[in-house]
N, C-alpha and C positions, 0 to 999 in steps of 0.2 A: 071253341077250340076242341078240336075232335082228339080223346084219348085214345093210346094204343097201347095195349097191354104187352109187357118186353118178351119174345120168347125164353121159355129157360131151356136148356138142354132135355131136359126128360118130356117136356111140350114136343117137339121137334123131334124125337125118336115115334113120341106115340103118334103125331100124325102122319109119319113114315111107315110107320106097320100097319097103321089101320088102312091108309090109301094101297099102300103096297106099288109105291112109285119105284120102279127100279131106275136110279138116275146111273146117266154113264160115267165112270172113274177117269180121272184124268192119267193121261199118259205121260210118263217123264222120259226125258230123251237121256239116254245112257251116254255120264261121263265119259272124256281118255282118262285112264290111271295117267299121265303127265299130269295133265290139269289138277287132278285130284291128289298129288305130290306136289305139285305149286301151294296148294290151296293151304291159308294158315290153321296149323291144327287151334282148336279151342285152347281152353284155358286149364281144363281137365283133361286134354288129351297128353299124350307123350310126344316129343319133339323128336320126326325122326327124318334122317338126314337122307341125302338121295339115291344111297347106296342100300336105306331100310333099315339099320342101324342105328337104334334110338340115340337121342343126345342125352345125355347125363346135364341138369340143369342145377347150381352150383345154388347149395343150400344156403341161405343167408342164419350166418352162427347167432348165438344169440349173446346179449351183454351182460359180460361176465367182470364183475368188477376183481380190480388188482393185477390186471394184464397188463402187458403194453399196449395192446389193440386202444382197449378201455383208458387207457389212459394217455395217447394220443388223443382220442376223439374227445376225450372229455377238455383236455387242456385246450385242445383247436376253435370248442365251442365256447369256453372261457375266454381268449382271445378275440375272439370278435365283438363276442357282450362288450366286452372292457371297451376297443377299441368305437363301438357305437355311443358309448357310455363318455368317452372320454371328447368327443365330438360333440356332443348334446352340453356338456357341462361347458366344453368352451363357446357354443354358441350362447348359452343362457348368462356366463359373464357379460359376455362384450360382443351382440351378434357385429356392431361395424368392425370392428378387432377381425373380429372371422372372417369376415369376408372379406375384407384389406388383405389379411395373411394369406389367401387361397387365391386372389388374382394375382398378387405380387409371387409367389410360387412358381406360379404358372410362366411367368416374365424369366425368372430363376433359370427353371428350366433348360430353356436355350439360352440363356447368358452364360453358363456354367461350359458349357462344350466346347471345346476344343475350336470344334468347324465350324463355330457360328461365327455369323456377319453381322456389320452395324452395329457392332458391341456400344458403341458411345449413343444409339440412338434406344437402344434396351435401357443402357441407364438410366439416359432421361427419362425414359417413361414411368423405371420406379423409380426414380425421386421426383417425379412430380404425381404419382400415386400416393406413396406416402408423406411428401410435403403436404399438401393441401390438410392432408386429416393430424400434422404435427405430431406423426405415429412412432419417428425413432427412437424416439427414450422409450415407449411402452414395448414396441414385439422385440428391441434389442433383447432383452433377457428373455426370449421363448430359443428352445434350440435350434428349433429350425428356419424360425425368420431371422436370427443373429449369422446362420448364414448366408443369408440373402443380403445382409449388409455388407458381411465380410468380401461378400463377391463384388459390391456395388466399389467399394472402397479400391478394391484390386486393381478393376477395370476403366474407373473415371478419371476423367480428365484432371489437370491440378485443380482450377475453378471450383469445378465441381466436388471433387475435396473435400476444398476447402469451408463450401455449404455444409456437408451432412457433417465435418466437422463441429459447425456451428450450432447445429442440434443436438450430437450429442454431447458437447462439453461442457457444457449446463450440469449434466445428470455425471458428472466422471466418476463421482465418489460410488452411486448406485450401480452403473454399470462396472464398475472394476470389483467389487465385491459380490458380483452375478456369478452365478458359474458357467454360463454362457457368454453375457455381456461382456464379460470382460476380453474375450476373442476380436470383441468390434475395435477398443481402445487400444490393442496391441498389432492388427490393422491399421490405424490413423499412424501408429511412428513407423512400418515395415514400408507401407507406401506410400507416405506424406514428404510433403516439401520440408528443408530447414525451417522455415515460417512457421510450420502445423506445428512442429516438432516444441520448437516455443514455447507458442498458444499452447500444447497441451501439459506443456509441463510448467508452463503456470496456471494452470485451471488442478492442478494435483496439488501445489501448493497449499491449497488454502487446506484440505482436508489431506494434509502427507501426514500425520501424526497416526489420525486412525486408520490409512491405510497401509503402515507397514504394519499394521496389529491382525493386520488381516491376514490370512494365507493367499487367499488367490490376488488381492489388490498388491500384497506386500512385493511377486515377483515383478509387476508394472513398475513400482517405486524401484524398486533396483536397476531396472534397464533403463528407466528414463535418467536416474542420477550416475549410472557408469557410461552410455552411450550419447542420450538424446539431449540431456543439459548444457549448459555452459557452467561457467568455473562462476559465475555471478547468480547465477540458478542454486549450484551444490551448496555457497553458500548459507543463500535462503533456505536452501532444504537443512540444513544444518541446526536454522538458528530455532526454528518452530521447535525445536525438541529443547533446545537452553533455557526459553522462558516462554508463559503464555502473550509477554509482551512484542514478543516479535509476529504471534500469528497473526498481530491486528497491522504491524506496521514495521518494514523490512530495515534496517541498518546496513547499507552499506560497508563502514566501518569495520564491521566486525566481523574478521576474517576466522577465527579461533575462540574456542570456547575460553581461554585467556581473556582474549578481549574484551568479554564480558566486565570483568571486575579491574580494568587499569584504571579507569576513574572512578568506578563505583566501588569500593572494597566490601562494603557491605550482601552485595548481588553474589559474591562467591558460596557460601553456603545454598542462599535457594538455588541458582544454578547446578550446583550437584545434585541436590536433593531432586531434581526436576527431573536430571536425565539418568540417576541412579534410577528413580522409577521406571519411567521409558528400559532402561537396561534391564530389569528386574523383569519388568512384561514381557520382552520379548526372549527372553531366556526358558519364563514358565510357559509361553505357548509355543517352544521348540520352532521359532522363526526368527531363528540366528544367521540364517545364510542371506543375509541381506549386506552389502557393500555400504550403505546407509551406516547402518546400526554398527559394523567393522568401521567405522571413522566415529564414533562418537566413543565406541569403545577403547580405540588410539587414544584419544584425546581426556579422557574420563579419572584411567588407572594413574596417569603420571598422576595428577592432582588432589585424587581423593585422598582423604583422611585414610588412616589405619585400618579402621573399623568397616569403612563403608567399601574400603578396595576388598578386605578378606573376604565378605559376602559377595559382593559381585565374584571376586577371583572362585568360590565355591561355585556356583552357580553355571558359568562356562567352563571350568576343568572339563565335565562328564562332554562338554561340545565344542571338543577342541578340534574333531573335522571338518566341522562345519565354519566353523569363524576361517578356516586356515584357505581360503578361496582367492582373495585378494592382498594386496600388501599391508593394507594397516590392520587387515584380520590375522593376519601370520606375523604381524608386531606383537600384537593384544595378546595372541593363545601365546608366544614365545613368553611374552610376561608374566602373563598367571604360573607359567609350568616351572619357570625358576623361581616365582616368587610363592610357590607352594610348599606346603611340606612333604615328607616321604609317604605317607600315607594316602595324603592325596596322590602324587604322581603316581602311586602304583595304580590307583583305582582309574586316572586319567590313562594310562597305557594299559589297561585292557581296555577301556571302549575305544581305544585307541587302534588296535591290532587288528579289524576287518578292513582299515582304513589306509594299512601301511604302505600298501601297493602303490596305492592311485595319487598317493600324498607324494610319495619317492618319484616320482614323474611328473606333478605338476609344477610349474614354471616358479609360484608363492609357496605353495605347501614343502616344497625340497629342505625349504631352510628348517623349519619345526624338527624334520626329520635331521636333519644334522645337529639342530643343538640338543637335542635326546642326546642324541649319540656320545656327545662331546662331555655331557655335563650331569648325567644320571649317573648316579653312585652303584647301584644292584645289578653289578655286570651279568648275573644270573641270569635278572626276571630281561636285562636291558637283552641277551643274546635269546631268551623262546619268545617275545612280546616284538622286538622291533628285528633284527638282527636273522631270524630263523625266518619269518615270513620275505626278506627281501633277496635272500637265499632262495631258498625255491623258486625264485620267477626274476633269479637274475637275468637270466636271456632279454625278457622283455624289458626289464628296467631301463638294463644298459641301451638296450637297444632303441630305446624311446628318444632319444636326445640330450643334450647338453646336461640338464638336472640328472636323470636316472643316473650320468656316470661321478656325476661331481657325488652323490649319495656314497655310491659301492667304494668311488676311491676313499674317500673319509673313513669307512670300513677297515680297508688294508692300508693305506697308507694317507695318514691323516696331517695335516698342515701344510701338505705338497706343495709347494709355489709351481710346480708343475700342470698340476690339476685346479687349481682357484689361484684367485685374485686375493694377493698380501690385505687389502683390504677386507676380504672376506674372512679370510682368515682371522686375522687381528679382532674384528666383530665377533667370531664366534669365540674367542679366548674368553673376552670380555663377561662372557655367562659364566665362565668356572670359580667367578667371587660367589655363586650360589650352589656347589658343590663342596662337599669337605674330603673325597679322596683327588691324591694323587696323579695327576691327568698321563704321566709317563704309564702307572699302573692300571690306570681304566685302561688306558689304549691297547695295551699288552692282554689283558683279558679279552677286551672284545675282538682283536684277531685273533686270539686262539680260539674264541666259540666258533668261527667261522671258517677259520685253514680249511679243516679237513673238507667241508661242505662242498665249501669252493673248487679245492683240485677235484674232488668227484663231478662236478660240473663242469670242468676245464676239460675234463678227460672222456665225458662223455660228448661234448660240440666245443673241438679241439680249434674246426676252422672259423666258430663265430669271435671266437677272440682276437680274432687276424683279419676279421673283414672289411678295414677299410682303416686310414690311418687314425682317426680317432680314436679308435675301439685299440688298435694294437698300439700308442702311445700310452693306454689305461693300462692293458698288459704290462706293460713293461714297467711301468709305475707299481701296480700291484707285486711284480714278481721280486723286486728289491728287497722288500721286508720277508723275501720267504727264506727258508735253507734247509740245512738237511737231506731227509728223504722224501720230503714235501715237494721238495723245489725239483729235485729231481723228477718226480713224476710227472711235475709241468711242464721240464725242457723236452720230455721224452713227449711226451703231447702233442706239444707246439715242432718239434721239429718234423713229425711223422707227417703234418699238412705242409713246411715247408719245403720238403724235398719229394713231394707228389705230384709230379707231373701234370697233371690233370686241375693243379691248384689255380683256381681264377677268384678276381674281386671286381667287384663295380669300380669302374674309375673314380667316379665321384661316393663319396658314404652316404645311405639311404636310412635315414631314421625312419625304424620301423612303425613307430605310433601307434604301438598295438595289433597293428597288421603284419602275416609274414608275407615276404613278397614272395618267393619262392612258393611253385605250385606242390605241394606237399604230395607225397601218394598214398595212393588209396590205401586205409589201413584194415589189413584180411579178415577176418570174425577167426576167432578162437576157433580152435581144431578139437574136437572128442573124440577119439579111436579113429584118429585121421578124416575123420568127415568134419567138414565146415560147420561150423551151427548156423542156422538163419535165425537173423532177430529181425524184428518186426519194428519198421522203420517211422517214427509219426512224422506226418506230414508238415513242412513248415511252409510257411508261405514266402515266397521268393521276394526279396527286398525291391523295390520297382527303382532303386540305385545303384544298385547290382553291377547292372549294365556298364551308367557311368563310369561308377570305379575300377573297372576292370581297365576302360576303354583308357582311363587315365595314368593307371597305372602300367599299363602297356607304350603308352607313349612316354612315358617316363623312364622306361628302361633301354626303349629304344635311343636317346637320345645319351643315355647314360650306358655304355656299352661295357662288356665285362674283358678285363687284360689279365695276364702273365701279373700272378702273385710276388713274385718274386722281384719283377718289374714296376708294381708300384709305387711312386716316390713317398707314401706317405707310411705303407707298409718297412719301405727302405728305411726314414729315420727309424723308426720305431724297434727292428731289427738287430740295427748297430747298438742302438742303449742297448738291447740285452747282451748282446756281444761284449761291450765296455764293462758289464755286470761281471764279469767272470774275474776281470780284473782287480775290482771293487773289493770282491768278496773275497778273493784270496788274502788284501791286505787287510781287512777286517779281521781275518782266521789264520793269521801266520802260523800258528803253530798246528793247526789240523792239515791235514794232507785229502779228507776224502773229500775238499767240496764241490758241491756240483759245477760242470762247466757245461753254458749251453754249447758252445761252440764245439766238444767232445761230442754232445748228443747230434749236432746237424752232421757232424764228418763220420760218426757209424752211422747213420741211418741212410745219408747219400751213397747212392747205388750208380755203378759205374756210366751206364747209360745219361742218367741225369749230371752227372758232373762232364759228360763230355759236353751237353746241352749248355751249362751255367760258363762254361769257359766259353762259349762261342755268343755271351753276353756281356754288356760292360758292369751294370751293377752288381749283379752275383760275384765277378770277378774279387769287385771289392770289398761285397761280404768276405770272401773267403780269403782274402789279406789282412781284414780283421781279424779275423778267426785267428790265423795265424801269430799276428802282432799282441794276443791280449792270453791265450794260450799257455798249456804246461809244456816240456819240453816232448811229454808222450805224445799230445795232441798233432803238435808241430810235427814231429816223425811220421803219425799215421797219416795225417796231410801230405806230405811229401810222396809216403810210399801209394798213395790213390795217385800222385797227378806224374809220378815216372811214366807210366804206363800211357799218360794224353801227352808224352814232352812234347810230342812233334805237333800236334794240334795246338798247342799252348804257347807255339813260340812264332806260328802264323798270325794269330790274331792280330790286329790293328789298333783293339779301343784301347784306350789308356789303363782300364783295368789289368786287361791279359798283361800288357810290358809292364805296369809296374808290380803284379803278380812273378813273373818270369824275374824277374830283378829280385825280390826279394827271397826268395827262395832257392836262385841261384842256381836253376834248373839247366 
């Protein structure tokens, strides 16, 4: 192998000088300067653009901790660790789990949309994905596969139902106490057959003790025993909590916790002492608002001992909003509250008072609020605790329906046979064996906390008390018990919208329900030295119901069209009572001369135009023959001296009003 020694550079110079080789240089062909402004500058060159004008190349800053920069980037890079992390842990549990979860997803996916097709063939596919590996009881409690059931259950066929029913009903106790799972079982009763509905409410049976002890199982047990059971079901659900001899084996028989002890006399002590506990548990873990637990506690108070009612009766006082949901709950809290002492009720009506609103408008909770009212002695605390909150937001009370006005009239005018049912009535007397004042004297107190509030409110939304004949029947009930210069402010009120042209009601009354119907206007921002302020409005996200309601509400009013206040028949009774009032109250106060007459307030306030209008109608005609007929003799004159001036239009008329107006007046 022949060696070759490497040239170095200084080799290769010297053999160049000592030969004295002139070798020839190569020639380079001279760029365009285009080409050479194409061409990418290096890495250490400057970047310049093609006008020759360097680019400015954007310094990369460095990391500065306690910025925002730094502290974005740093959380974003935490995120993902976590979520690679949180991925690795679920595969090293359960890899078939994981991969079940991620194909079934995938199914999800398009089962979830709107515009998919073959919904029933998506189904099948995952429920026979997850049938074979018998995975529903296990990804039910992950969040995100407990939706992929709730979708399957939505979308399937009954049959098919009633399968994934079959797997999960096994696991009910597990799943309703998930805080996921329990989404799948409130699924099987929203879109299952009466049959599911059953099956699943005898599969809660066996374990209904521990789960109304629960928070998330305990709202399951209440839907399934107010909605989804039968009255042979409520039973059973009843009796598990009497004795632990019923969870083994169900009674028929035994409709009432009474029935416990008709043959057995001995069973009445454990029987208390059973659901005393039960009562006691669900009281300290604040999971009272259960319809269940409101029927045992019905049935508990009559029976127990002395000793065993006071403790429970403590116990529930402080959750007397929450028991007051259903009827045997607004039994139970009416009982503790008269069967307490003063010291308690006071302490029960403060945590009483955030509550007052929403109580005074529901359909069970109205009555709680009425017997407060009827039958608490401390008219003081009774007019800032119950009496001052329902004041401020009578608008909506009243407005809400039947209850909110039966509330307000008890307020002003209390045993009305006008406003409740004699039977109503006579029930709430029944509590004032657990008061020691006066109930002439409580009532008289608790209207005077309230008068003045009220005409302030009368006088500020004069025509919501006229809007439909419910509302102006309340009026006119309430305005009975007023006088003076009270009363006077009202008629001057009320007649200011009756004689305004412009006055319209809904033909039929529209219980607001918390909603106002009327589109309200836009209200301006505060003005500073005549300029607007702008405030800075947060975003809220638009209700994806919105829509509906509006859509609903507008066909509801269209169908319900707005008439001539004056012309509606229910406005019309309501009207004449206050009319008849003037009468009333004069023979009440024979010896005072100043007392208010509405009929005085509608004939100053009616202005000539509008009484030409009201004569060339029949019902107005015969308000104002009322007027007339119930009237002082000044009233009657200033009437007379308005309708000289209409004789001639007034004696044309046709309807029955105009002639028997023109008749008695002798025009």
């Amino acid at each position: 192998m022949i060696q070759t020694k490497k040239r170095t550079l200084s080799s290769s110079v010297k053999n160049d000088s000592v030969t004295g080789a002139n070798k020839p240089t190569k020639k380079f062909k001279k760029q365009d300067d285009t080409k050479a402004a194409l061409r990418k500058p290096a890495a250490f060159q400057k970047k310049i653009t093609p006008k020759g004008k360097p680019i400015e190349q954007p310094v990369k800053k460095p990391f500065v901790a306690n910025t925002p920069e730094s502290k974005k980037e740093y959380w974003n890079g935490l995120k993902a660790k976590q979520k690679e992390l949180r991925q690795q842990r679920r595969q090293n549990r359960s890899k078939e789990l994981y991969e079940l979860s991620v194909a079934s997803k995938k199914i999800y996916e398009k089962l979830k949309r709107k515009t998919a097709e073959n919904k029933d063939d998506l189904v099948q596919k995952l429920h026979d994905l997850l049938g074979k590996e018998n995975a529903y009881a296990k990804i039910a409690t992950s969040h995100d596969t407990a939706r992929v059931i709730q979708c399957m259950i939505k979308n399937a066929s009954e049959s098919l139902c009633e399968e994934i029913a079959v797997r999960l009903l096994p696991t009910v106790y597990e799943l309703a106490t998930s805080k996921y799972g329990r989404h799948c079982i409130t699924s099987l009763f929203k879109h299952g057959s009466k049959q599911l509905w059953h099956r699943a409410v005898d599969a809660i049976l066996k374990n209904v003790v521990k789960m109304v002890n629960h928070a998330f199982s305990g709202a399951i047990v209440d839907a399934a025993y107010n909605e989804y059971a039968t009255n042979e079901q409520r039973t059973f659900m009843r009796q598990a909590f009497y004795s632990e001899l019923y969870l083994i084996e169900k009674d028929s028989k035994i409709q009432t916790m009474k029935d416990c002890w008709k043959t057995n006399g001995y069973m009445k002590k454990n029987v208390l002492t059973t659901v005393k506990g039960h009562l006691v548990q669900a009281a300290n873990k604040k999971l009272t608002d259960n319809s269940l637990i409101h029927a045992l506690l019905a049935e508990f108070l009559p029976e127990a001992g002395q000793v065993e009612k006071t403790e429970v009766i403590e116990l529930y006082l402080p959750l007397l909003a929450s028991i007051s949901s259903t009827k045997d709950g607004t039994e139970s809290a009416i009982y503790c509250f008269v069967n307490s002492v003063a010291k308690e009720r006071r302490a029960a009506l403060k945590a009483l008072k955030t509550y007052i609103e929403k109580l005074s408008i529901h359909e069970h909770g109205h009555r709680l609020i009425m017997c407060i009212l009827n039958c608490y002695d401390d008219t003081v605390g009774l007019g800032k605790q119950v009496v001052g909150p329902i004041i401020k937001q009578i608008d909506p009370i009243v407005g809400s329906g039947e209850w909110g006005r039966k509330v307000v009239g008890w307020i002003f005018s209390p045993a009305d046979t006008q406003l409740l049912h004699p039977a109503q009535i006579e029930l709430l007397d029944s509590y004032l064996e657990h008061s020691k004042k006066d109930k002439d004297v409580r009532r008289k107190e608790v209207f005077a906390s309230a008068a003045e509030s009220f005409c302030a409110q009368v006088e500020k939304n004069a025509s919501f008390w006229l809007r439909g004949g419910h509302t102006a029947l309340l009026t006119a009930a309430i305005l009975k018990n007023f006088g003076g210069e009270q009363l006077a402010r009202l008629h001057r009120a009320l007649a200011k919208v009756i004689c305004d042209p412009e006055w319209q009601v809904h033909q039929q009354e529209i219980n607001l329900d918390g909603s106002i119907l009327a589109v309200e206007a836009d209200k301006k921002p505060p003005k500073e030295n005549g300029k607007p302020v702008e405030r800075k409005i947060k975003k809220v996200k638009k209700s994806p119901f919105e829509e509906e309601k509006a859509a609903s509400r507008e066909k509801l009013l269209s169908t319900n069209p707005l008439v001539n206040g004056i012309e509606h028949p229910g406005v019309h009774i309501a009207l004449k009572k206050l009319i008849k009032q003037d009468r009333e109250k004069r023979e009440e106060n024979p010896d005072s001369d100043d007392v208010p007459q509405f009929g005085y307030a509608v004939i100053e306030e009616l202005s000539k135009e509008q009484l030409k209008v009201w004569i060339g109608q029949n019902r107005p005609c015969f308000l104002l023959l009322l007027v007339f007929e119930n009237a002082t003799q000044t009233v009657q004159q200033l009437l007379k001296q308005k309708l000289l001036s209409l004789k001639k239009e007034l004696k044309t008329q046709k309807h029955t009003g105009g002639k028997l107006l023109t008749e008695k007046l002798k025009l």
